[in-house]
N, C-alpha and C positions, 0 to 999 in steps of 0.2 A: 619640541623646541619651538619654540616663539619667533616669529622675524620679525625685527622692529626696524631693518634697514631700509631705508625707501629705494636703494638702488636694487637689491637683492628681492624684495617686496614686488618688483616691475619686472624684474629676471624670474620669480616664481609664477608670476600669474600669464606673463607670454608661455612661459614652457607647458603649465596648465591648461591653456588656452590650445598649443599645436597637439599637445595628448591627445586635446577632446578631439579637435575637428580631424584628426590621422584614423583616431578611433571610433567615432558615430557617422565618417563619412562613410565607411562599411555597409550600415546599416538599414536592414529592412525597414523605412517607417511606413507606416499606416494609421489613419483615425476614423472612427466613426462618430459623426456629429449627432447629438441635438439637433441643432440649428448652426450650421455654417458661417451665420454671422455675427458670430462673439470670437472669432479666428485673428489676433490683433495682425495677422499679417494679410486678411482680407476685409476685415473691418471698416465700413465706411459712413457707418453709421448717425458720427456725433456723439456715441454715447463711450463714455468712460467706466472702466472696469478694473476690478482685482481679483487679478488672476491666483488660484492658491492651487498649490499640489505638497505633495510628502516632501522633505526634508531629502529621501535619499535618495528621489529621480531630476535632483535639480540640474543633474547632467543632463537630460534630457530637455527639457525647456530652456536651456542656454545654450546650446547649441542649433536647436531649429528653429527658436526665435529670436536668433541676434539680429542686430539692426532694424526691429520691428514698433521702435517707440515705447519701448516699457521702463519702467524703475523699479531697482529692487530695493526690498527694505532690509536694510542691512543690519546687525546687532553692532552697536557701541563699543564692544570689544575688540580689543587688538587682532584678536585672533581670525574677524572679517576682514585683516586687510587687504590679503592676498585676494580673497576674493572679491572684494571692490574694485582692483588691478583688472583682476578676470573679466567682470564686468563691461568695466571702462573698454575695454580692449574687443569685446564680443558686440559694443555698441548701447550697453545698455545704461539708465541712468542708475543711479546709488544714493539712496535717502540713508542717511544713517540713525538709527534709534529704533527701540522695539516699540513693539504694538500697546504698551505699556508708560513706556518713558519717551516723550517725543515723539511720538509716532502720526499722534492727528496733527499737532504743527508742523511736520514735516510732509504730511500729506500737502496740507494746504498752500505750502510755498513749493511742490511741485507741479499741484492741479491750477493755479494763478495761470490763466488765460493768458498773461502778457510776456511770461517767461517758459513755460512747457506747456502749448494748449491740447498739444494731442500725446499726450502720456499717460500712459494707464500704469499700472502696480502690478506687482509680483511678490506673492509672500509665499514662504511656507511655515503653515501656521502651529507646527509641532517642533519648530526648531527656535532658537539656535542647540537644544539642550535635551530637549524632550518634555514629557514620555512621548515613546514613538510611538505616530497615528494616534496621537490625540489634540485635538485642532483648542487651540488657546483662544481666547474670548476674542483678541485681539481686531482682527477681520471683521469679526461681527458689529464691535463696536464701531470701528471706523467706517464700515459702509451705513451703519444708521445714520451717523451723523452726517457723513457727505453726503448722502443718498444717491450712491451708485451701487450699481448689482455687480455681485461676487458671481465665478466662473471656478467651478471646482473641477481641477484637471486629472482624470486618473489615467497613470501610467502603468506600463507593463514590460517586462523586456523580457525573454523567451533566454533562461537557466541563467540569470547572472551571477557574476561573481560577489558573493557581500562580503563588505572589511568586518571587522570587528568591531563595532560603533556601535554610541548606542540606537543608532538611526537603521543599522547594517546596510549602510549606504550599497545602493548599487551599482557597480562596474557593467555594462553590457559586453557580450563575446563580440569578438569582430566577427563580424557579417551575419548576424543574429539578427531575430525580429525586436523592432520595438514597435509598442500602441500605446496608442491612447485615446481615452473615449471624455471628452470635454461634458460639462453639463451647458444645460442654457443658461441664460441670466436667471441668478438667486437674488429678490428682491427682500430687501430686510427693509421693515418696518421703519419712520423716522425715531429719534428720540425715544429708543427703547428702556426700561428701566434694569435692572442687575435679574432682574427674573425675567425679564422677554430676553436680556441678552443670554440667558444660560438656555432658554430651550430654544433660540435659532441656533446655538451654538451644538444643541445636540443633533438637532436634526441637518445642520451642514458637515459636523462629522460622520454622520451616517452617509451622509449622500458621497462622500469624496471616499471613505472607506469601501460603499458600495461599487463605487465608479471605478477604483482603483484594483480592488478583486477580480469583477468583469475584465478589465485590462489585462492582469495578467493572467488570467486564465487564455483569456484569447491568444495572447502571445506563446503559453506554452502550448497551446493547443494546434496553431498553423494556421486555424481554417476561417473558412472566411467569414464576416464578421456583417451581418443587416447595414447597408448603409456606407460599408468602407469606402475610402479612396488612401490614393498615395498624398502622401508630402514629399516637400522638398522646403530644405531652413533657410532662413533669411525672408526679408519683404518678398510683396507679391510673389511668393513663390506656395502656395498654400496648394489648395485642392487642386488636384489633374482634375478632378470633374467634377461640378457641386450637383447633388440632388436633395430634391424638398425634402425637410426630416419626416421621417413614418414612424417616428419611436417619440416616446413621452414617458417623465417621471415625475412622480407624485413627489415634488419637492414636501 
């Protein structure tokens, strides 16, 4: 069923919103970086990014990165609204349009210097619909054009529980592990043509599928991971330790 009431719309995304943080405050997190400084809650870099991960770990990145300066981009569909609520509420921005239909005009009037200068993006680039883990041109296209580097985030969470979606969205157990192993900046070419955008498109699905496998293998696995530290969600709250990275992929 649909919610089209704006008061009921603000009552589902607060009740959404105490779920997550009752149930990911639980949570073992851990990351292993690349490089530490594409982390938008330690990032101080100047440099703007879009963040992408699966469709069905977006509980996980909305809850450890709320109030960390990002926008999500949201589908045009009614059925986003609750989660724009959620958003709004976790502190994050809501571009509404896919990567498709409005999606670089609405980049551009959230990257404008004069009104959001330090907001980076969040997409996930296999939703709102699917197929699952297959990453849509979308991203590809829009970081050619702005020319900012893509950050493909793979998650993990150790025996969730999946709904019946076509995404099999993940639920985490309370006090389970979750990980994630970020890439570095993925720099895409400017002004690519329909055939550069389809082979960085394959090779960023490779890399985020890759990334996200490692993830949850580690999570089911326990053990410790080259490179880990703890997290903790929300701003400045990122790495208990930074070390130089020792790991490297052949984007």
């Amino acid at each position: 069923m649909k919610i089209t009431n704006g008061i009921l719309i603000r009552a589902a995304g607060l009740g959404v919103s105490l779920g997550i943080h009752l149930l990911d405050s639980t949570l073992d997190y851990r990351v292993a970086y690349y490089d530490p400084r594409i982390d938008p809650a330690y990032a101080n870099d100047g440099k703007r990014r879009i963040y992408i991960f699966w469709h069905e770990y977006i509980q996980f990145f909305v809850y450890l990165r709320k109030h960390c300066h990002l926008a999500m981009l949201l589908s045009k569909h009614s059925d986003a609204d609750v989660l724009e609520e959620l958003a709004r509420l976790l502190g994050f921005g809501g571009v509404r349009g896919s990567t498709n239909r409005g999606g670089l005009q609405a980049l551009r009037r959230m990257m404008r210097k004069e009104q959001h200068e330090d907001f980076d993006l969040t997409i996930t680039p296999d939703g709102p619909r699917g197929p699952r883990r297959t990453l849509a041109p979308g991203c590809v296209y829009l970081a050619s054009k702005l020319q900012i580097p893509i950050v493909a985030m793979g998650v993990g969470y150790d025996g969730p529980f999946r709904l019946n979606s076509w995404d099999r969205f993940a639920l985490p157990r309370p006090f389970s592990r979750a990980r994630c192993i970020p890439s570095g900046d993925f720099f895409v070419p400017p002004d690519l043509d329909k055939q550069g955008i389809e082979h960085f498109r394959k090779k960023l699905e490779k890399l985020l599928n890759y990334l996200t496998d490692e993830a949850e293998n580690w999570a089911r696995s326990g053990e410790t991971y080259e490179n880990e530290s703890s997290v903790l969600p929300g701003p400045n709250f990122s790495c208990l330790y930074f070390t130089k990275p020792k790991r490297s992929f052949d984007y």
